[in-house]
C-alpha positions in Angstrom: 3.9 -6.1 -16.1 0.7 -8.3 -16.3 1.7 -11.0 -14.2 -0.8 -11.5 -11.8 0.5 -12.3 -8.0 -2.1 -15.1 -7.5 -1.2 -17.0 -10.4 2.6 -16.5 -10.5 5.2 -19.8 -11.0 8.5 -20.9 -11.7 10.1 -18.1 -14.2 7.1 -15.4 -13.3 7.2 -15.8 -9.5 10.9 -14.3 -9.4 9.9 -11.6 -12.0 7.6 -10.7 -9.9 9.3 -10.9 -6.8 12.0 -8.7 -8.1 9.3 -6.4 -9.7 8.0 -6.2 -6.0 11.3 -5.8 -4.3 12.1 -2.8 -6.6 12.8 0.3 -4.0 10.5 2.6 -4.4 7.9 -0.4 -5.6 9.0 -2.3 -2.3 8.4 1.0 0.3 5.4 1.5 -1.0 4.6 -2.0 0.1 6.0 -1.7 3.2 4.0 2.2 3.7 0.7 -0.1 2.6 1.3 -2.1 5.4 2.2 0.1 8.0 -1.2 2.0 9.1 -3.3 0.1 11.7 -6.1 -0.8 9.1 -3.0 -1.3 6.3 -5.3 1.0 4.0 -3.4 4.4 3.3 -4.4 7.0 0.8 -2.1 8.2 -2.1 -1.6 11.3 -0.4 -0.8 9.1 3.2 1.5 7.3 0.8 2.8 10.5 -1.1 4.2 11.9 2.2 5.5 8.6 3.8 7.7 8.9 0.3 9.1 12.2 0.2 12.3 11.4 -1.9 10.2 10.4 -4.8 7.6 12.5 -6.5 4.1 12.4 -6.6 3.8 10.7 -9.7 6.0 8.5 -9.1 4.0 7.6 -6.1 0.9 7.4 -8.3 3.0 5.4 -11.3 4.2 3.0 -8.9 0.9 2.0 -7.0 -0.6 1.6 -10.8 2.0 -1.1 -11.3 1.5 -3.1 -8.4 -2.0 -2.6 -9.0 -1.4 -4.0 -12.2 0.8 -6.7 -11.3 -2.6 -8.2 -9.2 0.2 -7.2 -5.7 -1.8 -4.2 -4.2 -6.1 -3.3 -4.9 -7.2 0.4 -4.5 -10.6 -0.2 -2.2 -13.1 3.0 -2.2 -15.6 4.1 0.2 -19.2 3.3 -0.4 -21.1 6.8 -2.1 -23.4 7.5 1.4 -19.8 7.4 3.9 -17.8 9.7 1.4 -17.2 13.3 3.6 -16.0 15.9 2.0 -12.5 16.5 2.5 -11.4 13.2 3.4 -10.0 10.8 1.0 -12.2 8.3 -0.2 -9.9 5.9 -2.4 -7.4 3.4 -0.4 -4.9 1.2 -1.1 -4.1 -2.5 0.5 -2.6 -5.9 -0.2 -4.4 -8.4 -2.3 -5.1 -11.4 -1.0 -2.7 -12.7 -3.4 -0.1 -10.2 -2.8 0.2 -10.9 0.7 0.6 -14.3 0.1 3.1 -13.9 -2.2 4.6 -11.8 0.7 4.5 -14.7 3.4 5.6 -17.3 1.4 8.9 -15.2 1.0 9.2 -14.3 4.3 8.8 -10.3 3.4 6.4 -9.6 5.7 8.9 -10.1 8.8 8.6 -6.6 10.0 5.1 -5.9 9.6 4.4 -5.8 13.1 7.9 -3.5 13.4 6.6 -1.0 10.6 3.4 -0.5 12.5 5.3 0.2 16.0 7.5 2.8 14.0 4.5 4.6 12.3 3.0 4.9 15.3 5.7 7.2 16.8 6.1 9.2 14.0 4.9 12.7 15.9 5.6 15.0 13.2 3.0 14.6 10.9 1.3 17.4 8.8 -1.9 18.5 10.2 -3.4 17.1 6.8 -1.8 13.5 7.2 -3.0 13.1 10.8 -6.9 14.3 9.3 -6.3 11.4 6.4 -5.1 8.9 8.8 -8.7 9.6 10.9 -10.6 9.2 7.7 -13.5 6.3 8.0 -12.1 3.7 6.0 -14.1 1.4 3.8 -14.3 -2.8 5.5 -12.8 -5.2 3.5 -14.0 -8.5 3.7 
């Protein structure tokens, strides 16, 4: 899909709000937004998706990437540490309004107050989640 989200109308805003509201497409969206700083890593977004492999993790991310829904945002070269992830993934600026002006971004604040109790995370996922992130401005 090549739509992009910020220029979608008529016929391509509902192909690309079904493309979005795909279920695997769609939790993906929903993992995006559920960290603090709503900028996970593949693997943070790997393990929040455990009934679907890793590469169709990876495929899916691609797409909405694609689709102009989600961007991947990367560390600056001198705050890379070894170790830690330094490729993230967030809304665009277009995707989220896409989002809000379909009311699917209800439970954002929700998703956030449910990933936060989630107390049995693998040692790795709780060193990703304290990863420095890059700013997005």
């Amino acid at each position: 899909m090549s739509t992009d989200a910020g220029a979608a109308g008529g016929t391509e805003t509902r192909e690309l709000l079904h493309f979005v509201t795909q279920e695997t497409r769609f939790a993906i969206l929903s993992n995006i937004l559920q960290p603090p700083e709503g900028l996970p890593s593949m693997y943070e977004l790997e393990r929040l998706n455990p009934s679907v492999s890793e590469a169709t993790v990876y495929k899916h991310v691609q797409k909405l990437i694609d689709a102009g829904v989600v961007e991947e945002v990367a560390l600056p070269d001198d705050e890379r540490r070894q170790g830690y992830p330094w490729k993230f993934y967030g809304l665009t600026d277009a995707g989220r309004e896409l989002l809000e002006r379909h009311n699917l971004l209800q439970a954002e604040e929700t998703l956030r107050l449910i990933y936060g109790t989630i107390s049995d995370k693998p040692e790795k996922m709780v060193k990703y989640e304290n990863a420095p992130r890059p700013d997005r401005e």
